[in-house]
VOMI-454704 format. One record per atom (N, C-alpha, C): residue in one letter; y, x, z. Coordinates in pm, whole numbers, plus 50000, padded with zeros to 5 digits. Atoms other than C-alpha are relative to their C-alpha. Example, Ala and Ser with C-alpha at 12.3 -4.5 7.8 and 13.67 -1.06 7.14 Angstrom:
2
A498815008950000;A495505123050780;A501205009050000;S498814991849994;S498945136750714;S501094992350073;
This chain:
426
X500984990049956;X579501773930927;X499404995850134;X500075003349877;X577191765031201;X499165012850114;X499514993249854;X577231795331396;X500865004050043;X500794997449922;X576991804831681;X499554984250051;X499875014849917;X577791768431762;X498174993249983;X500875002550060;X574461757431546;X498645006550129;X500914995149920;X572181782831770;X499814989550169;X499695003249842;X573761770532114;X499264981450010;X500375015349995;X572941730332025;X498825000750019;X501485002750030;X569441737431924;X499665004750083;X501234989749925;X568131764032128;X499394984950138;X500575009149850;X567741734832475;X498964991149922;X500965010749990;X565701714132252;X498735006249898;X500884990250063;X563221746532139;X498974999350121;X501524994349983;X559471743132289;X500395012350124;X500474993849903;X559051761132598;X499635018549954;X500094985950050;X557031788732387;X500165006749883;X499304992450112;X559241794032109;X500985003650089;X498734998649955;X562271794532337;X500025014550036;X500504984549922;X560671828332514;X500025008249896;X499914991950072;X561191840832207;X501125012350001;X499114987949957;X563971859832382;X499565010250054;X500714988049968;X561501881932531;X498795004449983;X500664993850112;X559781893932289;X499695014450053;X500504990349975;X557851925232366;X500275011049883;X500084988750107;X558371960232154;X498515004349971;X501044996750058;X555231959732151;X498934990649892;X500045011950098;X554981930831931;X499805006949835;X500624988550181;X553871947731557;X500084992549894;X499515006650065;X555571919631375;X501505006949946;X498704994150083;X558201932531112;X500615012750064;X499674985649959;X558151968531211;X500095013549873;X500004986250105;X558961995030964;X498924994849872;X500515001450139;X556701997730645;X499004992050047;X500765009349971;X554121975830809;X501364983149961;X499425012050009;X556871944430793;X500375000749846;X500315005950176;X557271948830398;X498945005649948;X500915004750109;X554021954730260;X499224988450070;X500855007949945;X552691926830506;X500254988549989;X499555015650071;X552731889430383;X500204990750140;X499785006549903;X554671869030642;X498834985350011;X500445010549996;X552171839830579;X498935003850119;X500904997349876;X549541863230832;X500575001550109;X498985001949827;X552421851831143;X500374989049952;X500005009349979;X552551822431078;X499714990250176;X499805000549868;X552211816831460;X500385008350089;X498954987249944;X554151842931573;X500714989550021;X498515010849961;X556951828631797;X501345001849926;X498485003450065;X559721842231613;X500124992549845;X500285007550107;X558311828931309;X500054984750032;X499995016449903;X557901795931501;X501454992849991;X498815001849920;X561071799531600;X501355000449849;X500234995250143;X562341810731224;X500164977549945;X500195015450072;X560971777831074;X500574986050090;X499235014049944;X562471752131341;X501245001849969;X498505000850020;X565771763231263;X500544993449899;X499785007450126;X565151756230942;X499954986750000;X499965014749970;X564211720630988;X500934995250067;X498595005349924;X567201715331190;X500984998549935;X498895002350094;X569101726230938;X499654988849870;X500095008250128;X567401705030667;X500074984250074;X500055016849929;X567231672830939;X501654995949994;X498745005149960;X571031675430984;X500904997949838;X499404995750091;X572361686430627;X498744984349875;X501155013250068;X569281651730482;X501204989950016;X499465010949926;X571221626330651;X501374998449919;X498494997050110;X574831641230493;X500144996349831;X499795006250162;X573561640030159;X499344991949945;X500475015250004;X571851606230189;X501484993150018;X498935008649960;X575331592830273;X500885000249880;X499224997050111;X577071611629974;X499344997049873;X500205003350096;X574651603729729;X499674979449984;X500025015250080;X574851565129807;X501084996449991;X498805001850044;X578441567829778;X500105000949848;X500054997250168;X578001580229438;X499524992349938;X500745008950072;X575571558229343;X500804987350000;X499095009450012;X578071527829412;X501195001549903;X498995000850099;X580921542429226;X499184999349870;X500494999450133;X578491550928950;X499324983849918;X500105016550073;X577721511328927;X501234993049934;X498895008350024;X581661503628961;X500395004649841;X499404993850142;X581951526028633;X499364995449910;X501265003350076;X578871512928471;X500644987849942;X499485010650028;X580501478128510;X501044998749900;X498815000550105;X583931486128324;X499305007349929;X500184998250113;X582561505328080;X499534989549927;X500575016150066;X581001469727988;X501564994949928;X498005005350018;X584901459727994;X500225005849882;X499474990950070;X585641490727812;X499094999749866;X500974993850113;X583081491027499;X500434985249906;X499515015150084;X584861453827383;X500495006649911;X499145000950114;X586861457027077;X501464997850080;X498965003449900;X590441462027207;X501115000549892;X498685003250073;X594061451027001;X501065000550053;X498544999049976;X597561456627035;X500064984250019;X499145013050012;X599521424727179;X500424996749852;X498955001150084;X601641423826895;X499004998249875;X501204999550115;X598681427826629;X499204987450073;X500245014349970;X597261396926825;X500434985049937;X499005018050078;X600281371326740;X500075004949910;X500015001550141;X600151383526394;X498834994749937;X501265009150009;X596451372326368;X500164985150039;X499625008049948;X597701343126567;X500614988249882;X499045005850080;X600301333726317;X499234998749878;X500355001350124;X598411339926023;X498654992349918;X501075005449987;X595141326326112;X499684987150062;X499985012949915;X595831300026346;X499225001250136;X500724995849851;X593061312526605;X499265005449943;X501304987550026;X590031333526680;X499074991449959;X501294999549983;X586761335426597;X499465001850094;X500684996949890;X584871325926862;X499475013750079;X500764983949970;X582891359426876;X500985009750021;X499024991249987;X585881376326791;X501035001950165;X499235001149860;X587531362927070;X498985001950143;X500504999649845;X584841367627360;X499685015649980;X500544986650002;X584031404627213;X501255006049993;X499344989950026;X587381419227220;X501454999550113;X499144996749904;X590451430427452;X501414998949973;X498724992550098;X593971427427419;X500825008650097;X499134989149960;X596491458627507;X501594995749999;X499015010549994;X599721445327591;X501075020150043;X499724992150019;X602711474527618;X500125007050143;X499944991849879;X602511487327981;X498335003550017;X501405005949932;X598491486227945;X499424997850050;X500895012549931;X597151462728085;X498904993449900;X500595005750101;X594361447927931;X498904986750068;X500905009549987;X592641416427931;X499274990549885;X500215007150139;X590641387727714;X500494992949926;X498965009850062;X591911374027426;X499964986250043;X499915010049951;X591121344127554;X500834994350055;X498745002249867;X594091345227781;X499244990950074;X500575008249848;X592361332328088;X500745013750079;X499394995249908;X593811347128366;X499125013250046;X500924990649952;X591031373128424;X500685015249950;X498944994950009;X593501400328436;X499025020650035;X501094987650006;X591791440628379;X501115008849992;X499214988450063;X593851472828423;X498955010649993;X501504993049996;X591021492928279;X500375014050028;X499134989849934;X593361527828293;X499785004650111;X499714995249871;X593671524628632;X498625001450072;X501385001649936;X590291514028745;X499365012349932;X500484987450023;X589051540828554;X500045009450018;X499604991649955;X590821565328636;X499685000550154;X500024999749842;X590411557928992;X498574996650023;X501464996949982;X586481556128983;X499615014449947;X501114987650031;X586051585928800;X500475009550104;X499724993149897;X588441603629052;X499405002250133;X500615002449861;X586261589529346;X498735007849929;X501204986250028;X583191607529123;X499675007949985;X499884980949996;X584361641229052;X500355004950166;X500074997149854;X585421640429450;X498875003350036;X501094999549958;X581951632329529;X498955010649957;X500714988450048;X580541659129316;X500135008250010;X499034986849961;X582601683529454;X499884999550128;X500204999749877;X581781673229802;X497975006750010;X501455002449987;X577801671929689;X499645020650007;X500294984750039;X578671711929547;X500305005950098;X499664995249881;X580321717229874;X498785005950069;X501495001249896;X577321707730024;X498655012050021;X500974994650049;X574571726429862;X500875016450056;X499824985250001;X577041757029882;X499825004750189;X500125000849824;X577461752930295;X498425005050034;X500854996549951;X573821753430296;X499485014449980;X500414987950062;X573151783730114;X500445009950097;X499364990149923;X575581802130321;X499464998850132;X500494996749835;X573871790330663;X498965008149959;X501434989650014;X570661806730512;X500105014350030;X499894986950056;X572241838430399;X500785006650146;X499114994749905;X574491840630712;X498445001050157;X501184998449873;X571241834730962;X499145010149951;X500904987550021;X568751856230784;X501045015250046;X499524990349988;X571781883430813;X499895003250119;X499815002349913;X572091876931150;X498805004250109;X500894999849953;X568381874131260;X499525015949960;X500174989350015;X567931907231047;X500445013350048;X498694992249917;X570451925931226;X499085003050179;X500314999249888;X568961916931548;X498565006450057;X501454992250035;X565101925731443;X500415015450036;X499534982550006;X566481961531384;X500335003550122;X499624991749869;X568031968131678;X499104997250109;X500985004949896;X565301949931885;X499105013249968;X501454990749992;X562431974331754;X500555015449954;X499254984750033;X565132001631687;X499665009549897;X500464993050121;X564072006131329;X500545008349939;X499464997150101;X565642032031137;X500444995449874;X499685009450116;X567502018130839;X500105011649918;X499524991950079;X568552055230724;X501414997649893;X498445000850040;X571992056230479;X499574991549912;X500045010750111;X570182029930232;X499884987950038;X500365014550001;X570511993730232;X498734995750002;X501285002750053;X567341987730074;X499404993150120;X501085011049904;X565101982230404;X500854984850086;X499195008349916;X567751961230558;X499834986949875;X499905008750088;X568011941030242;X498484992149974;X501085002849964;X564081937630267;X499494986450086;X499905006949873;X564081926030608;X500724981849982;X498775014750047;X567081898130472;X499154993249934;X500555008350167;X564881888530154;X499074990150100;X501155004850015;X561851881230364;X500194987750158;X499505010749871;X563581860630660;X500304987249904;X499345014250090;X565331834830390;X498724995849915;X500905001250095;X562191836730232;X499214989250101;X500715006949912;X560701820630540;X500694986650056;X499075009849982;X563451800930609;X500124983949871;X500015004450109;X563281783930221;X498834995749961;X501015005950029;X560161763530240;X499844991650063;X500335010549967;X559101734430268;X501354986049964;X498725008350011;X561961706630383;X500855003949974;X498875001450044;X564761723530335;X500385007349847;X499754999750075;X563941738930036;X499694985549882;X499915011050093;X563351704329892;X501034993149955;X498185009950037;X566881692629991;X500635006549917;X499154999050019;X568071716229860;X499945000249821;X500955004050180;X565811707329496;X500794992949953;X499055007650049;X567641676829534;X501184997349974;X498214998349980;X571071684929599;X500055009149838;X499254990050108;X570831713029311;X499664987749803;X499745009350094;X569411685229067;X500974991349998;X498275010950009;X572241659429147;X501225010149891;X498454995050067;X574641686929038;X499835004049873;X500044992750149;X572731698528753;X499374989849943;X500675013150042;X571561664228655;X499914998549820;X500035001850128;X572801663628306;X499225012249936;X500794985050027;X571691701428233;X498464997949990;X501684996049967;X568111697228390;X499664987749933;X500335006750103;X567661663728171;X499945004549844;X500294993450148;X568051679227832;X499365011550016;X500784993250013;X566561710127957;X498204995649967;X501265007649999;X563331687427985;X499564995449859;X499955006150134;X563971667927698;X499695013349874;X500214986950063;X564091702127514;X498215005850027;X501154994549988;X561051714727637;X498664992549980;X500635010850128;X559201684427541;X499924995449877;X500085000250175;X560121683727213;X499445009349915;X499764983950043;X559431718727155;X498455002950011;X500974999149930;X556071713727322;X498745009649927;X500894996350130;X554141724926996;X500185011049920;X499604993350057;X556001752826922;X498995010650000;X500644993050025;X554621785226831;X500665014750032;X498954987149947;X555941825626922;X500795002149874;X498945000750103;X557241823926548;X501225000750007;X498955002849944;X559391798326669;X501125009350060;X498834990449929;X561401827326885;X499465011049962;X498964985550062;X561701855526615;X498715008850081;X500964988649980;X558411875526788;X499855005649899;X500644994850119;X557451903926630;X498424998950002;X501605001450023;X554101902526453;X499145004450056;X500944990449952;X552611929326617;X499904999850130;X500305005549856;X553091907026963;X499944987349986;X499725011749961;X552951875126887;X498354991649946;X501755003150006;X548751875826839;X500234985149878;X500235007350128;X548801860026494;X499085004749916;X501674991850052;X545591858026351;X500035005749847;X499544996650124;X547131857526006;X500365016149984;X499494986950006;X548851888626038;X498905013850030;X500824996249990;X545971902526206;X498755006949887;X500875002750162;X543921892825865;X500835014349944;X499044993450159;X546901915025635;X499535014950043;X500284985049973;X546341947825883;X498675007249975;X501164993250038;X542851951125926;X499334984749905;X500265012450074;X541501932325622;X498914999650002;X501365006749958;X538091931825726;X499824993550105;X500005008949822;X538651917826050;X499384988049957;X500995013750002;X536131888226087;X500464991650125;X499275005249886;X538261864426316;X499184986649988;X501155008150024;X535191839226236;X498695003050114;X500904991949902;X533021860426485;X500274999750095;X499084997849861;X535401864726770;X499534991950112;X501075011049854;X533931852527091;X501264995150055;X499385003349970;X537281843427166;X501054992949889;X498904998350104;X539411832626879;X500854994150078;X498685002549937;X543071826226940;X499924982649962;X499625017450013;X543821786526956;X501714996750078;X498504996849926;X547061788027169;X499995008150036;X499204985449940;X548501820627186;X500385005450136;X499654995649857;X548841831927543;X499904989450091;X500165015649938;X547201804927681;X499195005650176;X500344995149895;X546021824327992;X501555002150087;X498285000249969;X550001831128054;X500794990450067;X499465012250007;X550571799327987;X499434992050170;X500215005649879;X548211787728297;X500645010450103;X499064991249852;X549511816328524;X501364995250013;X498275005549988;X552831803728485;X500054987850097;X500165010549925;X551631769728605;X499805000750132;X500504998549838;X550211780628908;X501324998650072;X499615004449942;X553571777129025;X500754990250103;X499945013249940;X553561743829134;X499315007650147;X500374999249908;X551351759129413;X500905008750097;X499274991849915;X553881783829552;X501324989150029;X498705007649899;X556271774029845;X501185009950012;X499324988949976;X557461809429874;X500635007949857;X499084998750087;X560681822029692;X499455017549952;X500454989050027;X559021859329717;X498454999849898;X501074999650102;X555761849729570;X500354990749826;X499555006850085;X557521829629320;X500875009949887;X499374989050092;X559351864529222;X498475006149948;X501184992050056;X556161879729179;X499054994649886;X500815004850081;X554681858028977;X500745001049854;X499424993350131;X557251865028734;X499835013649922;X500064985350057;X556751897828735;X498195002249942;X501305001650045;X553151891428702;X499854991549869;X500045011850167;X553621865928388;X500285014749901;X499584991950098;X555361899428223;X498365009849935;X501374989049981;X551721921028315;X499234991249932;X500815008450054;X549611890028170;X500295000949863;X499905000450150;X551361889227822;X499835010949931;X500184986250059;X551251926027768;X498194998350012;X501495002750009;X547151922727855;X499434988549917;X501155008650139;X546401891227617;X500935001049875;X499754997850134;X548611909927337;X498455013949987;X501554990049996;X545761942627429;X499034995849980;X501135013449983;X543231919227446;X499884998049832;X499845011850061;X543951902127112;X499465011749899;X500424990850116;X543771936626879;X498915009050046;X501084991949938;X541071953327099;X498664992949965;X501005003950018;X538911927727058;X499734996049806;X500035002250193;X539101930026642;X498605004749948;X501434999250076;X535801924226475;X500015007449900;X499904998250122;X535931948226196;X498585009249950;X501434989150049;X533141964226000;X500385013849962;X499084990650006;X535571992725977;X500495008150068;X499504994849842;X535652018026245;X501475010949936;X498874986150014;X538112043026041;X501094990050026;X498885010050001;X540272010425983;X500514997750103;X499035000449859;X540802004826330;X500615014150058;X499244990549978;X541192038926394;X501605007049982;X498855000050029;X544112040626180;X500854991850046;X499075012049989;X545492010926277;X500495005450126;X499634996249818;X545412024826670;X500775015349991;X498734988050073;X547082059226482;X501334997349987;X498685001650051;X549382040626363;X501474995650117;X499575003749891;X550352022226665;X500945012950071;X499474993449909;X550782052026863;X500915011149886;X499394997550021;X552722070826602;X501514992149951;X498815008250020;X554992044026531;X501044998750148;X499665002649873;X555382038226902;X500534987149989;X499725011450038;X555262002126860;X499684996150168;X500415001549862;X555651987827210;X500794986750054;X499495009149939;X557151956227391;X501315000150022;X498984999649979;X560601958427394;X500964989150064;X499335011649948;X562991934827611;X500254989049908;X499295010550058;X564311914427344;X498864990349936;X501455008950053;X560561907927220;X499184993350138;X500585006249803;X559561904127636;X500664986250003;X499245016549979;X562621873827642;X499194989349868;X500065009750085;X561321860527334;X498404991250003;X501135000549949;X557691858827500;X500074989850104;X499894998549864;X558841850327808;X500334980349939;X499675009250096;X560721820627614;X498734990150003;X501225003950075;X557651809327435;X499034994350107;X500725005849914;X555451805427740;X500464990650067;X499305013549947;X557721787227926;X500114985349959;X499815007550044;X558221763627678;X498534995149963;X501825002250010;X554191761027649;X499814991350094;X500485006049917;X553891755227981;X500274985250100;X499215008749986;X556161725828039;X500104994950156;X499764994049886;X557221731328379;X501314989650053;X498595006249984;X560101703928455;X500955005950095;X499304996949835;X560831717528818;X500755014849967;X499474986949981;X561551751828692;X501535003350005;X498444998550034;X564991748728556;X500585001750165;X499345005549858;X566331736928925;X499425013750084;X500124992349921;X564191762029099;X500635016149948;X499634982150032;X565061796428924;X501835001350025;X498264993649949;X569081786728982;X500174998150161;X499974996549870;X568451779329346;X499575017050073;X500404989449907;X566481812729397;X500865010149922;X498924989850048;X569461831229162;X501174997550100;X498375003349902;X572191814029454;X499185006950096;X500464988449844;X569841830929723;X500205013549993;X500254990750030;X568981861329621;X501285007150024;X498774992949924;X571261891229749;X500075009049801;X499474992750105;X572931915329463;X498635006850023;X501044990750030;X570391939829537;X498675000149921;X501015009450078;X567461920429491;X500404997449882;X499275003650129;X568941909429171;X499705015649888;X499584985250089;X569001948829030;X498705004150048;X501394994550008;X565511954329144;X499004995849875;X500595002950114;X562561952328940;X499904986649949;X500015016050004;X561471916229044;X501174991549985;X498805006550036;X564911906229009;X500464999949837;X499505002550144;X565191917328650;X499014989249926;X501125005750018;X562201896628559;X500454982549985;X499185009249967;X563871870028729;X501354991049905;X499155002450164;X566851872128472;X499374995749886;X500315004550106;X564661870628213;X499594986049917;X500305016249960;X563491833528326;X501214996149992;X498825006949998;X566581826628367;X501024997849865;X499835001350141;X567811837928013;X499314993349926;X500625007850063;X565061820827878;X500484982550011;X498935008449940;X566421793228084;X500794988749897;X498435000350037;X569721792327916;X499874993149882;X500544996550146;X568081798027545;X499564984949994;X500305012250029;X566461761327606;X500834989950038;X499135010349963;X569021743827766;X501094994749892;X498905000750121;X571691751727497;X499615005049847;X499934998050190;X570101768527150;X499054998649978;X501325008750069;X566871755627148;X499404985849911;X499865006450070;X566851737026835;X499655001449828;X501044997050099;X565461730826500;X501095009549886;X499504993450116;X568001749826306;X499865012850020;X500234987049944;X567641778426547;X498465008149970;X501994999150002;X563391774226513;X500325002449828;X500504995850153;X563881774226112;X500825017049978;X499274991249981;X566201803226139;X498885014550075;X501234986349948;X563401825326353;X498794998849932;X500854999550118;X560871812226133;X500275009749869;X499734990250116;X562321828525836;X499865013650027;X499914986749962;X563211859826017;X498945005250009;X501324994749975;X559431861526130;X499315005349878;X500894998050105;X558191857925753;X500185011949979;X499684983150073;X560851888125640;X499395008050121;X500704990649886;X559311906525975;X498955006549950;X501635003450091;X555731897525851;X499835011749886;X500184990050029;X556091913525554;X500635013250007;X499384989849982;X558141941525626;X498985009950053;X501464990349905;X555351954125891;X499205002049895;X501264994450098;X552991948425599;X499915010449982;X499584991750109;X554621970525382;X500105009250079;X500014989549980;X555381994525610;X498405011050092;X501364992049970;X551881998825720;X499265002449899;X500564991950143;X550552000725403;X500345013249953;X499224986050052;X552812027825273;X499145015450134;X500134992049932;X551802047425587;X498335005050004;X501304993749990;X547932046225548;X499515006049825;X500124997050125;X548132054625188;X499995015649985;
């Protein structure tokens, strides 16, 4: 943990007019009551404590760079020494004793045989049949590289976790001190205090040190965030089928056709070509965000976009049929046919996997290790989950038996809705 110690090093080598940030005026109108959360820290951006805010951070990402430049070229060396014996290790390997019976019975090797294979002798030890003196205890060496690489990966998780906690322990810290500086009322709820916390780490978590800490969380999730990729590239072409949507959200023009059967989707000043392809770019946009708060919002905003280009999709229905739509928008609202979570994840899903996003995986579990409980149980936090379930859904069951499997389900869906809208306008 590096406070207080952390404060005391840095502060002598803080700028003249950040340092004065100890006397700070109350009359300063930076992070005061309901003005400091609906107001976007990016308009203080020269504010001294903001100043003051972001050097810390860089201190912490200059000192905590250096650490895991040292640990990841440790790793990278063992991960050659292992690379090497597994060369050792992938020979063809024989019992001693099953040797001199080949020996005896054959007279000698086969060349090939003999430079491609190992022999196991009864304490194992292993070396080439060749008997040359080039003497291998692969066991041990193995064992004793992979031990030096689960160390190192356990120092790297150390790492990443240390940092997290200076964040969470300084924003607490700095938030604490805000309050009593401008003598805000907090009242008996967490909430504004938790506010105050969100939007300090929020300021704190850009730029350099949230890059280290991109890289530190890929190292650990290296294998994960490779097949997540791999997954989402393969998948690239998929369709909302694919994830089990129901018909009556997953803007299928087909289905569209069965309800209103005059619908002229030949006319449409828009026809559908990729399904939520407005979604699909809002999603992207977040390559441009630095900030872990606008990065929640945009989630919550991806949810508001798919509900408007499913409205969108039956509003704009060409039909020569005004009773037909009428009924159809009857039907709607007596059915109470509406978006339900499990059809939101399966949306949510779908775009993601549209928008092919590599960085996301890495970023949504760094801003789930920030994020306080509270945050977490708010709105933007559930939202948050849902990325994150989606997440999960591609890392581990996104696959073609799973895709033929929601395919089917969609067809019996398909018609099911038919049928039960038929029956109902009859």
């Amino acid at each position: 943990m590096i406070f207080p110690g952390f404060i005391d090093k840095y502060c002598i080598e803080i700028e003249d007019n950040i340092y004065n940030a100890v006397t700070l005026s109350k009359d300063e109108m930076l992070w005061k009551g309901s003005e400091f959360i609906s107001d976007d820290l990016e308009n203080h951006k020269n504010h001294i404590l903001t100043k003051f805010i972001i050097y810390l951070s860089n201190c912490l990402s200059e000192d905590y760079s250096s650490e895991f430049a040292e640990l990841l070229y440790e790793f990278n060396s063992v991960s050659l020494q292992e690379r090497n014996i597994k060369k050792f290790s992938n020979k063809t390997i024989i019992k001693e004793e099953s040797l001199k019976c080949l020996n005896k019975e054959l007279g000698s090797y086969n060349e090939s045989f003999k430079n491609n294979s190992i022999v196991c002798d009864s304490t194992r030890n292993y070396r080439y049949s060749s008997f040359t003196n080039n003497i291998f205890k692969s066991d041990s060496m193995l064992n004793e590289n992979l031990s030096s690489s689960i160390e190192i990966e356990n120092k790297i998780s150390s790492l990443y976790n240390t940092i997290i906690k200076e964040v969470i322990n300084f924003a607490t810290l700095i938030t604490g001190a805000i309050i009593r500086f401008y003598a805000i009322k907090t009242t008996a709820s967490p909430k504004l205090f938790e506010v105050f916390c969100e939007k300090v780490k929020d300021l704190m978590l850009r730029g350099n040190l949230f890059n280290l800490l991109f890289k530190i969380k890929t190292k650990i999730l290296e294998n994960q965030n490779n097949l997540y990729n791999e997954n989402i590239l393969e998948y690239m072409n998929s369709s909302p089928q694919d994830f089990f949507v129901n018909p009556f959200f997953s803007n299928d023009n087909n289905f569209k056709l069965k309800i209103l059967k005059d619908c002229d989707i030949s006319n449409d000043n828009s026809p559908i070509i990729v399904p939520f392809r407005k979604s699909i770019m809002l999603l992207r946009k977040i390559y441009n965000l630095d900030s872990i708060n606008s990065k929640l919002d945009m989630f919550f905003e991806l949810r508001n976009s798919i509900l408007e280009e499913i409205d969108a999709f039956w509003e704009k229905s060409n039909t020569n049929s005004k009773e037909g739509l009428i009924m159809f928008n009857k039907y709607v609202n007596d059915i109470n046919i509406a978006v339900d979570a499990d059809n939101l994840l399966s949306l949510f899903l779908y775009v993601i996997v549209k928008a092919q996003i590599p960085r996301i995986f890495i970023e949504v579990n760094i801003i789930n290790d920030v994020l306080s409980r509270i945050t977490k149980l708010s709105r933007r936090g559930y939202f948050l989950s849902i990325v994150k379930s989606a997440n999960e859904y591609i890392l581990r069951e996104l696959n073609l038996i799973n895709n033929g499997k929601n395919r089917e389900s969609y067809k019996a869906c398909f018609e099911k809705e038919i049928i039960k809208y038929y029956d109902y306008i009859k």
